[in-house]
N, C-alpha and C positions, 0 to 999 in steps of 0.2 A: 774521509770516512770509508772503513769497508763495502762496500756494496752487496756483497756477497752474506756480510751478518747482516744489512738493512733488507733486502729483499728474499732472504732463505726462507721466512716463516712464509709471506707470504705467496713463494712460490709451491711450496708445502703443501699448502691450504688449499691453491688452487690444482696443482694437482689428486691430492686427496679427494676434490667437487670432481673432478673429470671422473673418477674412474665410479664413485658413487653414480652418477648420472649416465655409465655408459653400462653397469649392474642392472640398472632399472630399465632402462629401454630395450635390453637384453633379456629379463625378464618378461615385459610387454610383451617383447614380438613373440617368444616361445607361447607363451597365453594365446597370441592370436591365433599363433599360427593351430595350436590346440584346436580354439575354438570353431576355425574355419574346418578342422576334417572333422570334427564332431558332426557339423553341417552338412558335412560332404561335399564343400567347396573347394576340399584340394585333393588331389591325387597324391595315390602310396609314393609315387614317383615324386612329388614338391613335398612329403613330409621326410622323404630318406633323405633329402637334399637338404630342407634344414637342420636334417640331426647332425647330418652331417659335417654342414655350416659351423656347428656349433662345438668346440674341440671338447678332449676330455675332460678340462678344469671346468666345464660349462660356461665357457669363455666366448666372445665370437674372434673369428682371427683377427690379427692385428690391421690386414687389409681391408678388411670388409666394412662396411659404414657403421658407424656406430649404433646399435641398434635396429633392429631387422624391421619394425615396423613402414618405412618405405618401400621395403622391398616385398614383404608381403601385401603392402597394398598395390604392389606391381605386379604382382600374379593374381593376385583379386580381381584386379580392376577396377576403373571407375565406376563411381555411385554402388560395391556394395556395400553392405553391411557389415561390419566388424565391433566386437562389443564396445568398440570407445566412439563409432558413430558411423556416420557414410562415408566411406573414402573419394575423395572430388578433388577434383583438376584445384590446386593451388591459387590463391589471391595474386595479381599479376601486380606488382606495387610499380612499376614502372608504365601501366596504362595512361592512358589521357581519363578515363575517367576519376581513376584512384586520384590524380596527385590534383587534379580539379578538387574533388572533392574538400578534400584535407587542408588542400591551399584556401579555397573558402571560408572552409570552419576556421582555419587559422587566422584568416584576416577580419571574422566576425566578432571574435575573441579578442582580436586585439583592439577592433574599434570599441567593444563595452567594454574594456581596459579604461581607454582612453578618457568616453565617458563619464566612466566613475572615479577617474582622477578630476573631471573636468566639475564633478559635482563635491569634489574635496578640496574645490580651488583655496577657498575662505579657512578650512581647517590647517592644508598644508603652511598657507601665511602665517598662522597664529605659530606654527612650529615652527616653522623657521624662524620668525621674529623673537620669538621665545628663545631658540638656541645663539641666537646672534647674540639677542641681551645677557644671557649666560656668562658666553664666553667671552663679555667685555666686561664684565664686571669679574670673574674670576683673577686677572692679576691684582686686582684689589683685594680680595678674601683672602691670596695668597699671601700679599705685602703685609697681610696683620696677621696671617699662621705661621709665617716665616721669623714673625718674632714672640713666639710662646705662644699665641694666643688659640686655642680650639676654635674648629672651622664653625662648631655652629654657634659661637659670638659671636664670630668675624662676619658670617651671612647673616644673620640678627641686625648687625651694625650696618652691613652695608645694604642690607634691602628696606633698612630703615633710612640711611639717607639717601634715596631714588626715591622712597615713598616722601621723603618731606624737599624733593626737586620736583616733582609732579604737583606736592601742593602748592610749593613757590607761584611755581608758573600758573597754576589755578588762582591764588590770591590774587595775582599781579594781573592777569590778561580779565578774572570775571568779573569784579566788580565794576571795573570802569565799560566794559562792554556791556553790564546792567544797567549803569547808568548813563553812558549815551546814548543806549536805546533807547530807555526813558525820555530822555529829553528830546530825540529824534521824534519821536512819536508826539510827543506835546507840541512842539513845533510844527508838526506838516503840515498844519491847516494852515500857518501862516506863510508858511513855503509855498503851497500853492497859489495865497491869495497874492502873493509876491510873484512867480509865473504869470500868474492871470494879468495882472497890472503891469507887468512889462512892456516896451511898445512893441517888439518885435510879435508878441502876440498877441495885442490888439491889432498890429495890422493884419494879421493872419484871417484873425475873427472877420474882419471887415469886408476881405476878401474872398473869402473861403467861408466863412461862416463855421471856424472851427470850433468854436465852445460849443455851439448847439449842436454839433456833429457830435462828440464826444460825450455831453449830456445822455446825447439819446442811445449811441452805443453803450453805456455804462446800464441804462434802464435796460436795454434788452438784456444785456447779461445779466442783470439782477435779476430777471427773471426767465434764465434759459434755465429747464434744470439738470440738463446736461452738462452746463459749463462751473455750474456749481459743486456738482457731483465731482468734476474735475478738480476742482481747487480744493472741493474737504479732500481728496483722494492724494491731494499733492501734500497737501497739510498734515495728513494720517501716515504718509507714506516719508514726508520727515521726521517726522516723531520716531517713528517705525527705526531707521536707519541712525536716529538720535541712541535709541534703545539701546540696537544691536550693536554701534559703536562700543557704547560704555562696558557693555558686557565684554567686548571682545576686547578693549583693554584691561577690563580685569580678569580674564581668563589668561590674555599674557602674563601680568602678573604674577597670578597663581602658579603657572607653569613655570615661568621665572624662576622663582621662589623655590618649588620642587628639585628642579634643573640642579638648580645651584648648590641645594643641600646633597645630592646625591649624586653630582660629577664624579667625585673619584670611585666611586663602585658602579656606574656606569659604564666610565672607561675602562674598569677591569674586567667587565663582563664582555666588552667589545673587545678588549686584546684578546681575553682569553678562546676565541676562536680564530683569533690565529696559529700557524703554527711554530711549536715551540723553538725550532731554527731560525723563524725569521720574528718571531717576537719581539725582540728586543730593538732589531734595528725598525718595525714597524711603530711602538711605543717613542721612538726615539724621534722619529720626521710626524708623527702625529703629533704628539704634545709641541714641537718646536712651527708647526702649521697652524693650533691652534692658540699658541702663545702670539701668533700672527696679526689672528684674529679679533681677539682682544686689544694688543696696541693698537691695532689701526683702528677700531672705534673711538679709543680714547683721544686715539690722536684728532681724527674727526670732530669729535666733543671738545676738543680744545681747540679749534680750526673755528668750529662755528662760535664756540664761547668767545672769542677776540673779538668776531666780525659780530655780537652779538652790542658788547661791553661799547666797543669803539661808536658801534652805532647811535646807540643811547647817548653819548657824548655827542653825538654832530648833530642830532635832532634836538637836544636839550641846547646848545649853544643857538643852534638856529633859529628854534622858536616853534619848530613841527608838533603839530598837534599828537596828543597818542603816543607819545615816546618812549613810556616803557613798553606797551600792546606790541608795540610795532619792531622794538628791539626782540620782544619774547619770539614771533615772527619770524625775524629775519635770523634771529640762531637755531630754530626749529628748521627752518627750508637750508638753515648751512650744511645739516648734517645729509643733504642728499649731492651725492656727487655731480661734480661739472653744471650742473644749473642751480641747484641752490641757493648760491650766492646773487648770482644773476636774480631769481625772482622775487626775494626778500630786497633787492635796490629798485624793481622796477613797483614793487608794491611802495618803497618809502616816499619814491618820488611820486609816485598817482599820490598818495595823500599829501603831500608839499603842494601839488598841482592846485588843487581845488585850495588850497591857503594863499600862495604868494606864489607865482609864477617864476619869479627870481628863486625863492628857497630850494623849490626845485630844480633850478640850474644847476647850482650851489651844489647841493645834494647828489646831482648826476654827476658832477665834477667830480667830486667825492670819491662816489664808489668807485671809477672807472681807476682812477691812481688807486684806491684800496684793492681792488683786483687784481694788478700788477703787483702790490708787493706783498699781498696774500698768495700770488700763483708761482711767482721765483723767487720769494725769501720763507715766508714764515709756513706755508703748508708743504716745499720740499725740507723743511730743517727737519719738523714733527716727524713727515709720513718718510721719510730715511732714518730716523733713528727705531719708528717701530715695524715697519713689513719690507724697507730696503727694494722696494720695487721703482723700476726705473721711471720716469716721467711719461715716456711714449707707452709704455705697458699701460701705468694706470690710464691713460687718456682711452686707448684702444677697449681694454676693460673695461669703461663703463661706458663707453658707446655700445659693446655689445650688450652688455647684461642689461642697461637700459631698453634696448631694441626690445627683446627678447621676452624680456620679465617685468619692464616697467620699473616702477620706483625701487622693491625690493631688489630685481636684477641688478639695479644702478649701487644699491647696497652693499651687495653681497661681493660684486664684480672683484674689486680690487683683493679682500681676503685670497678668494678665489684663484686669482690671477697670483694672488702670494702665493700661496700652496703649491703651484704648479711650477712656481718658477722653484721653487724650493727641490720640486725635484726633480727640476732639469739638473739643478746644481748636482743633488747628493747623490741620486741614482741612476739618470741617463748619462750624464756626460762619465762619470767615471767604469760604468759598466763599457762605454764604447772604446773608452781609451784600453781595456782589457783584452778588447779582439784582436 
């Protein structure tokens, strides 16, 4: 590309501002200098000098500083008067007290930056969790507009089946935790009376005199009303966080839902600030980073769907109590990276524990072979056919974004770590093979 037609106008433009702006200060200073022998602040001797100053086009020479107003305030001198105000010794921006100051305000500013990110912690999640569900669900909206179908059936269809996975997993996990609550609670009095009559705490009793110790602490907090205050407080403040939960998944949701109907004029509205030279190759590593991003959810959701399915079969053969609750469980904590797995085995085995002490052998035996061929067969086949990132990236990736960010970090990480490596691939290494 010429250079020369790309930067003419604008060299144009800017010389056209120079000579405007060197008219008008040229103007200025003739006014002042007016204004000072009006006053009798300069001598016939400083006025023949700037007429003279000043050539016959009413130009000032090409030497001379742009603009006479410093130099009239140099025969002025400081602190006087001049109609555009006091002339005074200059702001010294290289002082210790200037770059104090400035550095201050700067760093004041950036701490209630900070702050009011720090108070959007809650808002920022729901956005990201919102764009992450977006962009794993969009190869799916794509897969049915890719075959005729108009995008807002395809989001109709597919935010309909997410909404009837949600109620799945609601049917499946709430009734049976309504009703062993239930029964939990009809039970405890005979669960205690079953403690009480145990011998190891009859000898306790005998010794210690620990039923009557307990009676009596139980009476005094029944009537601290401090400690009562505590418990409605803990009780009001469940509920409270029960509330905001619900809400803040259906504000996902809803955003969800938004997201997804308006991606492609979203994204148009995002390229279109770029510019139109690098457009296309910007369009080009973005859609292919967030085409990233979506497989490797799914891949994720297929990761944990196995270790979900397989689960339910080793607890139903076993005999473990809760084994669909405890399946829903342990595919919910699949989808977080590097521990997930782990915690949904150490929870199946604490409920084997309290059943049969053997089942949960069984069960730990289990996962630990399930782990191995979950960690070198079946979750590098998925997460290489969709984000192609190598085994030690991902591992490194979600130990930071974990550190860092917690669960979402631990989410986000591996996309993340796609994108980047994406453009080590397309943009760093072939720009360096260039030099």
């Amino acid at each position: 590309m010429d250079r020369s037609r790309l930067y003419g106008p604008v060299n144009r433009w800017a010389e056209f501002r120079r000579r405007q702006r060197a008219a008008l200060e040229e103007s200025n200073r003739i006014a002042a200098v007016r204004e000072a022998h009006e006053n009798g602040q300069l001598t016939e001797e400083g006025q023949h000098a700037d007429a003279e100053s000043v050539g016959t086009d009413g130009r000032a020479p090409s030497g001379s500083v742009s603009g006479g107003l410093p130099d009239t305030a140099d025969r002025l001198g400081h602190g006087q008067q001049t109609p555009y105000g006091v002339v005074g010794r200059p702001l010294n921006r290289h002082s210790p007290f200037y770059l104090g100051f400035f550095g201050a305000l700067g760093a004041v500013v950036a701490i209630a930056l900070w702050g009011l990110v720090g108070r959007l912690q809650t808002t920022l999640t729901i956005l990201v969790v919102s764009v992450f569900l977006t962009l794993s669900l969009d190869p799916v909206v794509q897969w049915m507009t890719g075959r005729g179908m108009r995008r807002p059936g395809a989001v109709a269809i597919t935010f309909a089946g997410l909404l009837a996975v949600f109620g799945l997993i609601g049917l499946v996990i709430i009734p049976p935790v309504v009703s062993e609550g239930s029964e939990l609670a009809g039970n405890a009095p005979d669960y205690a009376q079953q403690v009480l009559d145990s011998r190891w705490v009859r000898q306790l009793d005998r010794d210690y005199d620990l039923v009557g110790r307990v009676e009596e602490e139980v009476r005094k907090r029944a009537t601290d009303e401090a400690f009562i205050s505590g418990v409605l407080g803990g009780v009001l403040g469940a509920g409270r966080a029960v509330i905001s939960g619900v809400f803040q998944v259906f504000t996902v949701l809803v955003l969800t839902l938004y997201f997804l109907t308006t991606l492609p004029r979203m994204k148009h509205a995002a390229f279109a600030t770029v510019p139109a030279s690098r457009r296309l190759r910007v369009n080009t590593l973005s859609e292919e980073i967030m085409r990233r991003t979506g497989s490797y959810a799914l891949g994720q959701v297929a990761v944990a769907s196995i270790n979900a399915v397989l689960s339910w079969v080793m607890m139903t053969v076993l005999g473990i109590p809760y084994a669909a609750v405890l399946a829903v469980a342990v595919g919910l904590l699949g989808l977080i990276p590097m521990v997930g797995a782990t915690l949904g085995a150490f929870l199946v085995c604490l409920i084997a524990l309290f059943t049969d002490p053997t089942k949960a052998l069984v069960a730990g035996i289990y996962y630990v072979v399930y782990q191995q061929l979950e960690n070198y067969v079946i979750a590098p086949r998925i997460m290489q056919r969709t984000v192609s990132v190598p085994g030690a990236v991902t591992v490194v990736a979600a130990l930071i974004g974990g550190t860092l960010f917690g669960v979402i970090g631990a989410l986000l990480a591996i996309p993340v770590a796609a994108g980047m490596l994406l453009l080590y691939e397309e943009v760093l290494v072939p720009r360096q093979g260039r030099v």
